[in-house]
BALOBA-1460 file (C-alpha; in Angstrom, 3 decimals):
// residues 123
<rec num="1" residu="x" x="136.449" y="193.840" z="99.396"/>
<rec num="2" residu="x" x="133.224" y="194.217" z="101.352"/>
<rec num="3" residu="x" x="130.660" y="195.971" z="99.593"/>
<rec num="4" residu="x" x="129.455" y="198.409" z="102.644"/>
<rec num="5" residu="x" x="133.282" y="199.788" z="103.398"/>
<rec num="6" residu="x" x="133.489" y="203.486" z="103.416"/>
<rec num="7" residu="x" x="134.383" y="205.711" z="100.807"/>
<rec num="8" residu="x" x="138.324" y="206.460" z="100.682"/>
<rec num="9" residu="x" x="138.149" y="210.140" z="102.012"/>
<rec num="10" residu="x" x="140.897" y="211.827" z="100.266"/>
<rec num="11" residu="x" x="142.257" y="215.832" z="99.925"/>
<rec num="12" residu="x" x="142.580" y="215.446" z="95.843"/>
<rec num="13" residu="x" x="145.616" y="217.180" z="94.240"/>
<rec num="14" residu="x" x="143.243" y="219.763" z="92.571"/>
<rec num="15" residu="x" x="142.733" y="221.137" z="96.181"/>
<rec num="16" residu="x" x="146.311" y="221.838" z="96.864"/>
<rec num="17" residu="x" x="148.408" y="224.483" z="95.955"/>
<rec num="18" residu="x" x="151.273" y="222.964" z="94.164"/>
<rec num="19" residu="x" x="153.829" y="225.367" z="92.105"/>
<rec num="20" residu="x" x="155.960" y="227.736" z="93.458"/>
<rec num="21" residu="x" x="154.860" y="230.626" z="92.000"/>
<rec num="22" residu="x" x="151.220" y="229.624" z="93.415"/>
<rec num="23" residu="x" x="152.956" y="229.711" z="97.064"/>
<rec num="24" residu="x" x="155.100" y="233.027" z="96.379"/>
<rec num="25" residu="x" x="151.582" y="234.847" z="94.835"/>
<rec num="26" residu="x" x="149.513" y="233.596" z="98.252"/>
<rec num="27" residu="x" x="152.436" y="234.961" z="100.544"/>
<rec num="28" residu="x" x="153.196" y="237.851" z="98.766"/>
<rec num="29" residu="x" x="149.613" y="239.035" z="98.381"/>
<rec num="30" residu="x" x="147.332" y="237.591" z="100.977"/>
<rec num="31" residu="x" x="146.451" y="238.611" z="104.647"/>
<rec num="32" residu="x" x="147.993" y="236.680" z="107.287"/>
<rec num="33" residu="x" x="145.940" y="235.959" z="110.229"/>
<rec num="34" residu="x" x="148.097" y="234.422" z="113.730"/>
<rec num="35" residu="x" x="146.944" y="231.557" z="116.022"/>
<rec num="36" residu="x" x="148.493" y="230.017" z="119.025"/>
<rec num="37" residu="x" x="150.485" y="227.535" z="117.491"/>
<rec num="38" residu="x" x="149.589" y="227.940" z="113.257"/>
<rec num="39" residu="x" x="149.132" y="231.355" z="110.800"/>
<rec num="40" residu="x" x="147.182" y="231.238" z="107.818"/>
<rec num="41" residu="x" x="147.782" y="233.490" z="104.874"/>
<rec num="42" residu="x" x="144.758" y="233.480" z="102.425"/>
<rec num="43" residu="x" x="144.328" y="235.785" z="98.909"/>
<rec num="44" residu="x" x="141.533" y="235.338" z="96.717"/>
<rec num="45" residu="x" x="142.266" y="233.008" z="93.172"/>
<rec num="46" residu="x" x="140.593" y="232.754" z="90.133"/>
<rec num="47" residu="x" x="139.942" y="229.214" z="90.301"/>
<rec num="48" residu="x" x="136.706" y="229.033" z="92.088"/>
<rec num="49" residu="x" x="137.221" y="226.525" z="94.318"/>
<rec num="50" residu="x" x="139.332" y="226.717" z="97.591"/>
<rec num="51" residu="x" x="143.604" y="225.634" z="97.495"/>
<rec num="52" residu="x" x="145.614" y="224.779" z="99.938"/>
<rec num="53" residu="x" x="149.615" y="224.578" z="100.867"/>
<rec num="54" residu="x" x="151.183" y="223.425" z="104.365"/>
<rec num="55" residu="x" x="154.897" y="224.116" z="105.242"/>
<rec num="56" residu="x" x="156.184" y="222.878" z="108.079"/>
<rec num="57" residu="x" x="159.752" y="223.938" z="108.913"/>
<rec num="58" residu="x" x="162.853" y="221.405" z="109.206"/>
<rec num="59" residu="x" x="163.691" y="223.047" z="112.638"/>
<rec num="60" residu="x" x="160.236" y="221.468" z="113.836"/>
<rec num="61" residu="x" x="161.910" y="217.603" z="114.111"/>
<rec num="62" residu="x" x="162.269" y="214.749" z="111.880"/>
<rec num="63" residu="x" x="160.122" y="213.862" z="108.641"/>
<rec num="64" residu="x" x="157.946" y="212.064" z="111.306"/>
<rec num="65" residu="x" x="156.850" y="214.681" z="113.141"/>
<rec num="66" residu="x" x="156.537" y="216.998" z="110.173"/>
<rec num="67" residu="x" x="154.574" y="214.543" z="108.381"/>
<rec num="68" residu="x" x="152.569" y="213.881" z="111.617"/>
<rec num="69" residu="x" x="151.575" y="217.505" z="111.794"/>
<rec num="70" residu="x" x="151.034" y="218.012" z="107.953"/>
<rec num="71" residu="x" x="148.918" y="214.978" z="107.974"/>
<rec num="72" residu="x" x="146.949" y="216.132" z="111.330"/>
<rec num="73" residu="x" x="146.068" y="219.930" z="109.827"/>
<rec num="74" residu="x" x="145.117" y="218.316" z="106.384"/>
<rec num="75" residu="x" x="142.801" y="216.035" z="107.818"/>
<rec num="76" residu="x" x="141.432" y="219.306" z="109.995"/>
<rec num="77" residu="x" x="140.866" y="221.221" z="106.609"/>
<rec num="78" residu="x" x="139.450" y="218.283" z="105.031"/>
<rec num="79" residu="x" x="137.034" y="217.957" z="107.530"/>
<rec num="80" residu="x" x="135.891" y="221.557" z="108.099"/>
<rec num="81" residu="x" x="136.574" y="222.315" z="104.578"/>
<rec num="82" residu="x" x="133.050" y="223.593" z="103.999"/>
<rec num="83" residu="x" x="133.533" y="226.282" z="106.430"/>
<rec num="84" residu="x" x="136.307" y="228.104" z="104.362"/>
<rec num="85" residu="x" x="134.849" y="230.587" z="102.019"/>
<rec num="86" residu="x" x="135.228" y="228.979" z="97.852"/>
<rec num="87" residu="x" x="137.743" y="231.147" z="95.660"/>
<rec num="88" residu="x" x="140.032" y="231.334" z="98.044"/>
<rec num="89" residu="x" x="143.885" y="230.622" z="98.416"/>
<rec num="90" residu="x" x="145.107" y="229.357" z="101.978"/>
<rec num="91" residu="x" x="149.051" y="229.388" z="103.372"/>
<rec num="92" residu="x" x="149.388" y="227.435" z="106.445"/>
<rec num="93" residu="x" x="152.513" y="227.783" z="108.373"/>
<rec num="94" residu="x" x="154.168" y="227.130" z="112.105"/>
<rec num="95" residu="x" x="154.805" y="229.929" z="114.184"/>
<rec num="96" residu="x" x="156.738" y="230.043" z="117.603"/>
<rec num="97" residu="x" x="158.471" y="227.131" z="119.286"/>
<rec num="98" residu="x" x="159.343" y="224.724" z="116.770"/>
<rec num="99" residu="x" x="160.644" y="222.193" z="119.694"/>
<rec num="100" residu="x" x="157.111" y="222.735" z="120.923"/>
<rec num="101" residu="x" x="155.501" y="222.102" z="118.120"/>
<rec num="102" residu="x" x="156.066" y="218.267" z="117.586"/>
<rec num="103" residu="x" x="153.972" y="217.629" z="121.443"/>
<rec num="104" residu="x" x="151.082" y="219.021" z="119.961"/>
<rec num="105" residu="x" x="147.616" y="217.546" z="119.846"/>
<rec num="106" residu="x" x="145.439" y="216.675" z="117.153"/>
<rec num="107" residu="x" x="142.440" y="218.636" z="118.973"/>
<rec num="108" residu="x" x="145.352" y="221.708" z="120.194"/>
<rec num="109" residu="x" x="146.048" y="222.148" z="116.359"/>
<rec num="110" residu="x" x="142.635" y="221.887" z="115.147"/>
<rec num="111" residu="x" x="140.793" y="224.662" z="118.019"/>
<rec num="112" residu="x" x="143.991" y="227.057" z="116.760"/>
<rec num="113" residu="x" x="142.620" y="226.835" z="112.923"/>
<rec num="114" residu="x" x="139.402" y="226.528" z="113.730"/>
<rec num="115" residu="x" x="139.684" y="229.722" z="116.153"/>
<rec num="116" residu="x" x="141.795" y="231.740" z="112.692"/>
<rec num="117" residu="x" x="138.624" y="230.735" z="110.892"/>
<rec num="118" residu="x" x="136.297" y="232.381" z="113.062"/>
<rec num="119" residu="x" x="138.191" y="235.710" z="113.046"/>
<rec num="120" residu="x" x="138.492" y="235.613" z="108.989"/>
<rec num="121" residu="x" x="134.696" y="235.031" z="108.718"/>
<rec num="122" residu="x" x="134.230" y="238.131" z="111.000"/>
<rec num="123" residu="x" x="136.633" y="240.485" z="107.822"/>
C-alpha cells in the first residue's frame, strides 16, 4: 500500500440512525421540511452529535437504483455534513414520482438537500 493514499472517507455507524424506535421517535416528533425530489424530517436528540436514516421506497426500482440513490445522498451528507446543525436527528425520504426518481442526478439530488438546508437554517 502506498504510503501517500488518501484516508478511507467513511459515514461511521455512530452517525446513523439505526433502531426502529430511533426512526419512529424522528418521524413522529420532528418537522418535515419538502424539496423537489427528497423531504427531510429532523427533531433534536440527546446525543450531541448529528444522526442520520435514509429510506428509499421499493416502488423506486431495483436494489440498484435504491442503493444508487442511498449511496449518492450519503455521500451528499457526508460531504456537507458540517453544515447541519450538531444534536440533531435527520429523516430523509423520497417524495413524488418514484419512476422518476431512479434518472436522477448526483448534482439534481444534492441542490434539492442542499436547498432544504438553507430553509432549516433560516427556522
Amino acid at each position: 500500500m502506498e504510503a501517500n493514499c488518501p484516508k478511507r472517507e467513511k459515514f461511521p455507524r455512530k452517525f446513523r440512525i439505526t433502531k426502529d424506535a430511533e426512526v419512529r421517535f424522528v418521524i413522529k416528533n420532528g418537522r418535515r421540511l419538502n424539496g423537489k425530489f427528497l423531504y427531510v424530517i429532523f427533531c433534536s436528540n440527546s446525543y450531541g452529535y448529528r444522526k442520520w436514516a435514509i429510506s428509499i421506497s421499493k416502488k423506486t426500482g431495483g436494489a440498484v437504483v435504491r442503493n444508487l440513490q442511498k449511496r449518492r445522498i450519503r455521500e451528499i451528507i457526508r460531504h456537507n455534513q458540517q453544515l447541519f446543525p450538531e444534536g440533531m436527528s435527520f429523516f430523509v425520504g423520497i417524495r413524488g414520482n418514484f419512476e422518476e426518481f431512479g434518472n436522477i442526478t448526483y448534482r439534481e439530488l444534492e441542490e434539492d438537500l442542499l436547498g432544504i438546508l438553507r430553509r432549516f437554517s433560516k427556522r
